[in-house]
N, C-alpha and C positions, 0 to 999 in steps of 0.2 A: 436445581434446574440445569439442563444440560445447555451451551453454549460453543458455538460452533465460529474459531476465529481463520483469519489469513493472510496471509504473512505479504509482503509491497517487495518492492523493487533492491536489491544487495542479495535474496535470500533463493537465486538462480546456482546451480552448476551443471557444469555439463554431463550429461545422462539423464538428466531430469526427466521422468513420462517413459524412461524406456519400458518398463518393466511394468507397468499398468498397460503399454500400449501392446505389448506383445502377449498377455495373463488376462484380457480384458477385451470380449467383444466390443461392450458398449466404448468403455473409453478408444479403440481403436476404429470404431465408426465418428468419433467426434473429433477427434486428432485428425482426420480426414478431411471433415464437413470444414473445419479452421483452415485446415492448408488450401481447399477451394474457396474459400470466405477470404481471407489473407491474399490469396494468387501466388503463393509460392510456399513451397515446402520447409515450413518452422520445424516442422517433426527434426527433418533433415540436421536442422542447427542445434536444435536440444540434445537430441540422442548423440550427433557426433560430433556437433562444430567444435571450435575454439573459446578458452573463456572471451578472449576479444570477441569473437563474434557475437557472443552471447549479452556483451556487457553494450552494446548500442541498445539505448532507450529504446528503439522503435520492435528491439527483436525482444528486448525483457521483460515489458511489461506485459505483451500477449503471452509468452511462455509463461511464467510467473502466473496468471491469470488460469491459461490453459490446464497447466498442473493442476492450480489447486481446487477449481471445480470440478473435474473429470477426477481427481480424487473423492471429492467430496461424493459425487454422483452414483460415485461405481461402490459405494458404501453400502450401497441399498436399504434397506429396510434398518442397519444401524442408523441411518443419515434423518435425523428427527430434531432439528433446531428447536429449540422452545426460545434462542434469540440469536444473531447474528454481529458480528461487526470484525472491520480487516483495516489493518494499517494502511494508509495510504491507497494505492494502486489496489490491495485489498480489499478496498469498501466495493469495489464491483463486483469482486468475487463474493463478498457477502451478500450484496445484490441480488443475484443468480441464485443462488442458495435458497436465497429465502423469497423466492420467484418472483421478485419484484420486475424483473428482468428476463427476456428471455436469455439462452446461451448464445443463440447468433447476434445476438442483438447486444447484447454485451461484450463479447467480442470484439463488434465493430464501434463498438465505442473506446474501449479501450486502445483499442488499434490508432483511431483518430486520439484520441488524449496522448499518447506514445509519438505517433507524429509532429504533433503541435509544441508538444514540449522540445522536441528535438529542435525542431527550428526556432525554440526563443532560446534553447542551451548556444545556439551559434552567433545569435546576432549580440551576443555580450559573454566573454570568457566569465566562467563562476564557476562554483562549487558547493560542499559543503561539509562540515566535520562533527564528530563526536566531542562533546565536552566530557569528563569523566569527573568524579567526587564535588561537582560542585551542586549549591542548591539552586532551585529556581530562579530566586530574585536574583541572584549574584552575575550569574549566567544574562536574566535579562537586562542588568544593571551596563554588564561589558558591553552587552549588543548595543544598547543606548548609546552607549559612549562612543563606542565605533562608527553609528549611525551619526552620530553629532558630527564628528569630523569628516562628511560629505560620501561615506563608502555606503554599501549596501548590507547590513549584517541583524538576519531575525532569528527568533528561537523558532525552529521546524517541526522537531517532531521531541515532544515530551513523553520518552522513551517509558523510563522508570525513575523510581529516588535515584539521583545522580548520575540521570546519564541522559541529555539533552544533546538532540544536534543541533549546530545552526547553519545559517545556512545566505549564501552571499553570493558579492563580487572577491573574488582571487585577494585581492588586497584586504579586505576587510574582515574576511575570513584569517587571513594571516595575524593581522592585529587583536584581533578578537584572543585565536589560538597562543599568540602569544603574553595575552593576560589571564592564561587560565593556567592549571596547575597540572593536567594533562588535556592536551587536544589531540583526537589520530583522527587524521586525514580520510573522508570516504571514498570508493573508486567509483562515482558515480559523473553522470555528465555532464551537469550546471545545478544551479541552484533551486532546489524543488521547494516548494512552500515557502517563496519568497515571492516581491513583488515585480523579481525578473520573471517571472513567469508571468506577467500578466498579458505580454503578446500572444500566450497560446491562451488565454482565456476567451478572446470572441469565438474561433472557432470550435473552441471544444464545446463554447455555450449552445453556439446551433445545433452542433450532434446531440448534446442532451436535449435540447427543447423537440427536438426532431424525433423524440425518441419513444415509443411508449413506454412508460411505468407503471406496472400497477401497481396496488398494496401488497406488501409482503405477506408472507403466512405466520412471518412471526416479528416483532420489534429489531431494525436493523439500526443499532446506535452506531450514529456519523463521527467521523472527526473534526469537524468543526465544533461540535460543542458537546461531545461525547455524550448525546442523549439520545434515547431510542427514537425512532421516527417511524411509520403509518404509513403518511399522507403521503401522494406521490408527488406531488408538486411540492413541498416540503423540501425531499428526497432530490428534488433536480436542482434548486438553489443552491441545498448545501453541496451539493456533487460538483458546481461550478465555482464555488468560493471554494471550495478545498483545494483548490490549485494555487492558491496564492496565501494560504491561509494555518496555519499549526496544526498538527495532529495531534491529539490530545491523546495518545491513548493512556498515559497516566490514569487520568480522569476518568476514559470511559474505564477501564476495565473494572474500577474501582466503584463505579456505577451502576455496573453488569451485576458487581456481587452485592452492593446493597438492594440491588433490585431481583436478589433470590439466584442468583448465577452461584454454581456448587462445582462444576465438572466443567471443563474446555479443552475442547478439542479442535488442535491446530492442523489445518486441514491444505498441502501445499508442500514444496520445496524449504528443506532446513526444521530449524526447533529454537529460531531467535523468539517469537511469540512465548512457546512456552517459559524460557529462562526470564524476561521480562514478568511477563504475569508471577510465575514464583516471587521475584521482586518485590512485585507492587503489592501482592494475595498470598501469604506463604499459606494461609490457612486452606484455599484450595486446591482442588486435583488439576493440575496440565499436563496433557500430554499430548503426543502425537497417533494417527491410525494406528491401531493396533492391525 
């Protein structure tokens, strides 16, 4: 079964979309319809900004998004999900895909979730890091222990075997990093999938509630508990608890394949998705558009 994944928020650079926008009617009519949607020229920032420019939340998650659907789009007749699912900021993109969403409308959802998180990254300095060769328990064993002693420190995102981020307050992230046996620092802009995110959670909740969903056309497995979902209201809950909550993708992708998943295709900026799934699935195919 073919499986169509998408890659979240680290996996930007700059020139991203050029070369689909300029090769690509449709994606150059959509890259368009975003910069009127958005009210300001994102094209402008992907194709030539600064990595700084690129690396504010509010400007990476729409690019990141924008990419990897008007990738995925401009596939045509290759672009036949039999299931869906995207890291983080990706699960919208898997969304779209698998039409549970429209594109404008996903968009501005993401746009708002890109906002809301930027103003809970400022009302409390955080961050988050890569733990590297450690297991699970050990990793959640540290975070305990650093949570014991009054800091902010959760496992984020359950990358692959051995490589968990987590994800804090500045200080607890340090303490953490400094009981593990490698930690490297991410360049991102507070604490994503922790419960400093929980001030950007009212508002992101009324854009999702605010939002139509329909059923997808194929099973779009969430991060929250790496199983495929249907139901639209399903789909908006877990879409509001993933802000504060672990990305499984260990779990899902691992689920994807018991669940008949053979081929994935990483559809977006970068080829972090595919080197992970080898990881977790050496037995199957990842790759990126051919």
């Amino acid at each position: 079964m073919k499986a169509f994944v998408f890659p979240g928020q680290g996996a930007q650079f700059v020139g991203m979309g050029k070369d689909l926008y300029e090769n690509s009617a449709l994606a150059k009519e959509l890259f368009e319809k975003a910069n009127d949607i958005l009210g300001y020229r994102i094209t402008d920032i992907m194709f030539n900004g600064t990595d700084e420019d690129l690396r504010q939340t509010k400007v990476t998650q729409p690019a990141v998004f924008l990419h990897s659907v008007i990738s995925a789009l401009c596939m045509g007749d290759d672009f036949k999900p039999e299931m869906t699912a995207g890291h983080s900021l990706g699960e919208f993109s898997a969304l779209v895909a698998a039409s549970a969403l429209s594109f404008e409308d996903g968009l501005k959802l993401v746009y708002a979730r890109a906002m809301a998180m930027q103003k809970a990254c400022e009302i409390q300095p955080s961050t988050m890091a890569a733990i590297i060769a450690l297991s699970d328990e050990k990793v959640e064993e540290i975070c305990e222990q650093v949570t014991a002693e009054g800091e902010v420190c959760v496992a984020a995102n359950y990358n692959c075997p051995g490589q968990i981020v987590i994800s804090g307050s500045i200080e607890g992230i340090n303490k953490a990093a400094a009981g593990a046996k490698r930690a490297l620092p991410l360049k991102v802009g507070g604490a994503f999938h922790s419960p400093l995110m929980n001030p950007a959670k009212v508002e992101l909740e009324a854009a999702i509630n605010a939002t139509e969903i329909h059923a997808p056309k194929c099973p779009v497995y969430q991060n929250v508990d790496a199983l495929p979902h249907t139901d639209p209201e399903e789909i908006k809950k877990n879409l509001v608890a993933q802000l504060t909550a672990s990305v499984r993708w260990t779990q899902t992708v691992k689920n994807m394949v018991t669940d008949g998943a053979t081929d994935f295709t990483e559809c977006g900026p970068g080829a972090v998705l595919q080197g992970l799934i080898k990881k977790i699935a050496p037995e199957v195919s990842a790759h990126g558009i051919a």
